[in-house]
C-alpha positions in Angstrom: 134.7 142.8 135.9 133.4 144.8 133.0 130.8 147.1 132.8 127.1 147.5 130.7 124.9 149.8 129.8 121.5 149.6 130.2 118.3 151.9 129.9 117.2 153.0 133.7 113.8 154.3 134.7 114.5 156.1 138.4 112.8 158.5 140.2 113.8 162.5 139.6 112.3 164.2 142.4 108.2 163.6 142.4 108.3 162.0 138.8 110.2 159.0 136.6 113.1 159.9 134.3 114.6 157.1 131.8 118.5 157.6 131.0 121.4 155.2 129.9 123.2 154.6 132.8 126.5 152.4 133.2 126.7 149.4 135.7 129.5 146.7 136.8 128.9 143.3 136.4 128.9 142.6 139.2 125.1 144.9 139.4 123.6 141.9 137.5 120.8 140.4 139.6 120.6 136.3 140.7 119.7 133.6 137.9 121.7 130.7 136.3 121.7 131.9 132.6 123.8 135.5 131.8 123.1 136.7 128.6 124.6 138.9 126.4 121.5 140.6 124.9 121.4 141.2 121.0 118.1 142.6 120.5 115.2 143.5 123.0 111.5 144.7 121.3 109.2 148.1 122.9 105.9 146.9 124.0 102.7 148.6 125.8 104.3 146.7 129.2 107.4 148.5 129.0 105.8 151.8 128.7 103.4 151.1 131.5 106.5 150.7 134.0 108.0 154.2 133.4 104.1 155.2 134.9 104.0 154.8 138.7 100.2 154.3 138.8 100.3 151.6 136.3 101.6 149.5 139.5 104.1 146.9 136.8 107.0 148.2 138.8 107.2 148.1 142.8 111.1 149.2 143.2 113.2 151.9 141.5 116.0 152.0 140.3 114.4 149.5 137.4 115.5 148.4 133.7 112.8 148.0 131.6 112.3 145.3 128.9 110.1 142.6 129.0 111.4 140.3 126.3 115.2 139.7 124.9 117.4 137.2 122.6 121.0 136.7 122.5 124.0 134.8 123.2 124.9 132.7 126.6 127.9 133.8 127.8 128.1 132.0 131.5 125.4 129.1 132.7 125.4 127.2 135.9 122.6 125.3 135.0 123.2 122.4 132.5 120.4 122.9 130.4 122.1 125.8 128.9 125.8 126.4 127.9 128.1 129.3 126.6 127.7 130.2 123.0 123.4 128.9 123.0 121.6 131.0 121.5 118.2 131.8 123.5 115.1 134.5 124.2 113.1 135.3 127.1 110.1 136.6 127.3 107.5 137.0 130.4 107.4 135.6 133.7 109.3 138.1 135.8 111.9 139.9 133.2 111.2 143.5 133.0 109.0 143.9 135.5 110.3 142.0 139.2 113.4 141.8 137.6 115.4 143.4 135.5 114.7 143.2 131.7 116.1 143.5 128.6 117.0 146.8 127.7 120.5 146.1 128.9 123.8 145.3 127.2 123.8 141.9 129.5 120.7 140.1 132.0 121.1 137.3 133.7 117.8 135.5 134.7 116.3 132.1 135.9 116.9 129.2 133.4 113.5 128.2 134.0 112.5 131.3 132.4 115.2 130.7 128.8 113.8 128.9 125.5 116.5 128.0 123.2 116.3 130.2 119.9 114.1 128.1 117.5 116.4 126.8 114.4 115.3 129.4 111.4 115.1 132.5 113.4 117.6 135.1 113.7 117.7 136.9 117.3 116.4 140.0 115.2 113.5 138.4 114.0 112.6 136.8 117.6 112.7 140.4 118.8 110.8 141.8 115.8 108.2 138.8 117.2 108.7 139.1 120.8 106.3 139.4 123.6 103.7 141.0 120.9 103.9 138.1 118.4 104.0 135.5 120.9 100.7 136.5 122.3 99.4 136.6 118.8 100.6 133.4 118.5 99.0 132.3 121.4 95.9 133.6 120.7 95.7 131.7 117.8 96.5 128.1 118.9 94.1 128.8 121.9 91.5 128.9 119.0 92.5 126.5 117.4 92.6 124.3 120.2 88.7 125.5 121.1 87.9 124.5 117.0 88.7 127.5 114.7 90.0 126.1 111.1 90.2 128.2 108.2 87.0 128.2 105.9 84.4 129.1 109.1 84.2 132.8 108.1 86.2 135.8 108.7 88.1 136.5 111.9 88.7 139.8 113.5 91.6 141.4 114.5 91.3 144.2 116.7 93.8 147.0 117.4 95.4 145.4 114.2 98.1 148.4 113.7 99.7 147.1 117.2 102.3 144.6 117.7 99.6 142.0 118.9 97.5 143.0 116.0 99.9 143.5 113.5 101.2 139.6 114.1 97.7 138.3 114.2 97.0 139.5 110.8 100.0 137.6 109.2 99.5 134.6 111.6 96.1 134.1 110.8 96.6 135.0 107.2 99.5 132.9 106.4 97.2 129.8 108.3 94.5 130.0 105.3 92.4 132.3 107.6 90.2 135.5 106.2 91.1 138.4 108.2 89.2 141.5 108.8 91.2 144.1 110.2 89.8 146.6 112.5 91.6 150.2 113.2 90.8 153.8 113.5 93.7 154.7 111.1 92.5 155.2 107.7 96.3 155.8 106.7 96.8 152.4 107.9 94.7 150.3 104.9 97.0 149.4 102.5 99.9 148.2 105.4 97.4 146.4 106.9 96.6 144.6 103.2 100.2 144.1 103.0 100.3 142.4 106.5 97.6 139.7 105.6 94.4 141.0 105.5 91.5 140.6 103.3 89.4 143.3 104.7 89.6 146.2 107.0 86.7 148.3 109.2 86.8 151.1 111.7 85.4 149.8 115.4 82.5 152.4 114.8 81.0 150.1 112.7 80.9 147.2 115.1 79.2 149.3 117.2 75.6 148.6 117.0 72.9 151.3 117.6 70.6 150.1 120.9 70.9 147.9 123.4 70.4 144.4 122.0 72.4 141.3 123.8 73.0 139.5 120.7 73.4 140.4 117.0 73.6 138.9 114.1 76.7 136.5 113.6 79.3 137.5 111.8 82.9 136.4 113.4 84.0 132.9 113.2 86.5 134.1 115.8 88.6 137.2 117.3 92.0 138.2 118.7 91.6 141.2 121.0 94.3 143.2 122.5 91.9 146.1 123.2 89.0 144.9 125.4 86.8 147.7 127.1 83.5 148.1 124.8 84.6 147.2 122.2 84.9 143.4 123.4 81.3 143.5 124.6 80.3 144.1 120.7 82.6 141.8 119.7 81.0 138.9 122.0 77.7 139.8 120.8 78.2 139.0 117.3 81.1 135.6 117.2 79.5 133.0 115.2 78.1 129.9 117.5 80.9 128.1 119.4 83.4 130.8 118.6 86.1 132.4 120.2 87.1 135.4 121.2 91.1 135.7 122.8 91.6 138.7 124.7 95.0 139.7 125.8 94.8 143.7 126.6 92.8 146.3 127.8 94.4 149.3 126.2 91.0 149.7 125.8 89.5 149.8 129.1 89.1 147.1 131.8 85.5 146.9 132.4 83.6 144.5 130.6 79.9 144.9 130.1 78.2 141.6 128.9 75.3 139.7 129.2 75.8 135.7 129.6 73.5 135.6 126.7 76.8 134.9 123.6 78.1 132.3 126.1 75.3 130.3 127.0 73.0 130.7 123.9 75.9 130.7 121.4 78.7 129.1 123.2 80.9 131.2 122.6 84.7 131.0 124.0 86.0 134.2 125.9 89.4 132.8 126.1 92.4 134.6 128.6 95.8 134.6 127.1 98.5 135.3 129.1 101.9 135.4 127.9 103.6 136.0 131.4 103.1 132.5 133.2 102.5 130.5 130.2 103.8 127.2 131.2 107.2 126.4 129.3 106.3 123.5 127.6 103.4 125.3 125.5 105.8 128.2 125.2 108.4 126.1 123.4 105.5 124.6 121.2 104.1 127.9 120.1 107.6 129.7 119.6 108.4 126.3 117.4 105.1 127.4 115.0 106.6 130.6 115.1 109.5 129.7 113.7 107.9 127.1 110.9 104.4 127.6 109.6 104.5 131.4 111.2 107.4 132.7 110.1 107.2 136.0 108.7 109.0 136.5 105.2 111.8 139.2 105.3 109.7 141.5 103.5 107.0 141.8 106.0 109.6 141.9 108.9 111.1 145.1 106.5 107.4 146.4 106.8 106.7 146.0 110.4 110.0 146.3 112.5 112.2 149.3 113.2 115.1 148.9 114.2 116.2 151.6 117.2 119.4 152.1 119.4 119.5 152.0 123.2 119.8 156.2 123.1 116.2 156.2 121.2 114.3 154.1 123.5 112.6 156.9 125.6 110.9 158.3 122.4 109.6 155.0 121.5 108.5 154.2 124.6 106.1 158.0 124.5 105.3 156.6 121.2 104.0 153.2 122.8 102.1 155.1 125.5 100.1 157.5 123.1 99.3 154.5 120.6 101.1 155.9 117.9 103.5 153.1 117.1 102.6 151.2 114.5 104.1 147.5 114.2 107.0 146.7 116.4 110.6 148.9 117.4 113.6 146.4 118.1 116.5 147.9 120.1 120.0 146.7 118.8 122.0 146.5 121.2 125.2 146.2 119.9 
């Protein structure tokens, strides 16, 4: 059998050390689907599991990764056949099980979606886990009523991968976007990427103590929660909705019911892990057609990295200074 490389976090006496090591095979885990793995993306996840506390990771040795795309090379399941093109991302890759910052995975084919027709395996990486929660985000809004002419919809966090996808998502659906960030630098990418308008969280933060102010968001996608989510809720339009899908902003979340039972307003959960397969495939489909990013904007968001560069961009990911999405090539 041959051998792979693959980026391994392990322990190095009382702390975590990420190198390229080299493995048979034969080292591969169980599933029906290998993979040979073209591209992989570096999200907030993966950076979580080089940090013990975070708790992502239960067992060491571990490959990180928690989304890939690439070529089938060997399938027992008849769903999927040598030479199909497909991505993973969620359920257990990455994190239970070994992800995508390998040369090859093999992995349940409950977990596979074929690669839509019209994107590349480059540009589902440049989307990955990050877009596909934007993504999500969105049609769970839309499903709870948003349309485009209600008013202006935040984006939170919007120099992120989730934020940064939002923005063009929600901008390329008819939708007036107001981007929020703390990085002044940031403006005129974030104009580029879609939106009409940006502000700095301070100035959602409203002096006093109020439950409700006035209405201003027709709707939000937050990756960031902590207080900043409780302002947020406070001023969504009536029947609005909020979709929150991080907490690099803190975990607690101090509310009121007042928004949700005098406004009706929608705090909606999205979680890209378990989504069930059959809304997967539907919202990587509207990825691929009325979501697809123009080559330009992929030029302006996505970096392309090599296997040896991933630990840097992973510190990057932990101390919030990445801006868009890194892809690691791994060919």
């Amino acid at each position: 059998m041959g051998t792979y490389r693959a980026l391994t976090v392990d322990w190095e006496g009382a702390s975590l050390r990420s190198d390229i090591r080299e493995y048979s095979m034969d080292d591969l885990p169980d599933g029906e689907v290998t993979i040979r793995v073209a591209y992989s993306g570096v999200n907030y996840k993966d950076g979580l599991s080089t940090i013990p506390e975070a708790g992502i990771v239960s067992q060491y040795p571990h490959v990180p990764g928690i989304d890939l795309a690439g070529t089938v090379i060997a399938s027992s399941d008849p769903s999927f056949k040598e030479g199909d093109e497909v991505l993973v991302t969620g359920y257990g890759l990455g994190a239970s099980h070994p992800g995508g910052f390998s040369e090859f995975a093999r992995v349940p084919a409950a977990w596979v979606v074929p690669l839509p027709s019209g994107l590349t395996a480059k540009a589902a990486m440049a989307i990955g886990t990050a877009g596909f929660t934007a993504a999500l985000s969105v049609h769970r809004m839309e499903q709870n009523g948003l349309t485009p002419g209600q008013g202006p919809v935040l984006v939170s966090g919007a120099t992120g991968g989730v934020g940064s996808w939002a923005v063009s998502m929600l901008a390329k659906s008819g939708y007036e976007v107001t981007a929020s960030t703390r990085k002044s630098s940031e403006i005129d990418y974030l104009k580029k990427v879609g939106a009409r308008e940006t502000i700095s969280p301070s100035e959602l933060e409203v002096p006093g103590a109020k439950s409700l102010y006035r209405e201003r968001w027709a709707g939000a996608v937050d990756p960031v929660g902590g207080p900043f989510l409780t302002h947020v809720l406070n001023s969504v339009r009536y029947g609005g909705s909020v979709a929150l899908s991080g907490f690099t902003g803190g975990a607690e979340l101090a509310s009121t019911v007042y928004p949700f039972i005098l406004r009706g307003v929608n705090l909606l959960g999205i979680d890209s892990v378990l989504c069930p397969m059959d809304v997967r495939r539907e919202v990587w489909n509207r990825i691929a057609a009325e979501w697809k990013p123009e080559e330009a904007l992929l030029d302006s968001i996505v970096h392309e990295i090599s296997l040896s560069d991933l630990p840097a961009a992973i510190a990057q990911v932990l101390q919030g200074r990445m801006r868009g999405r890194s892809v690691v090539a791994m060919a």
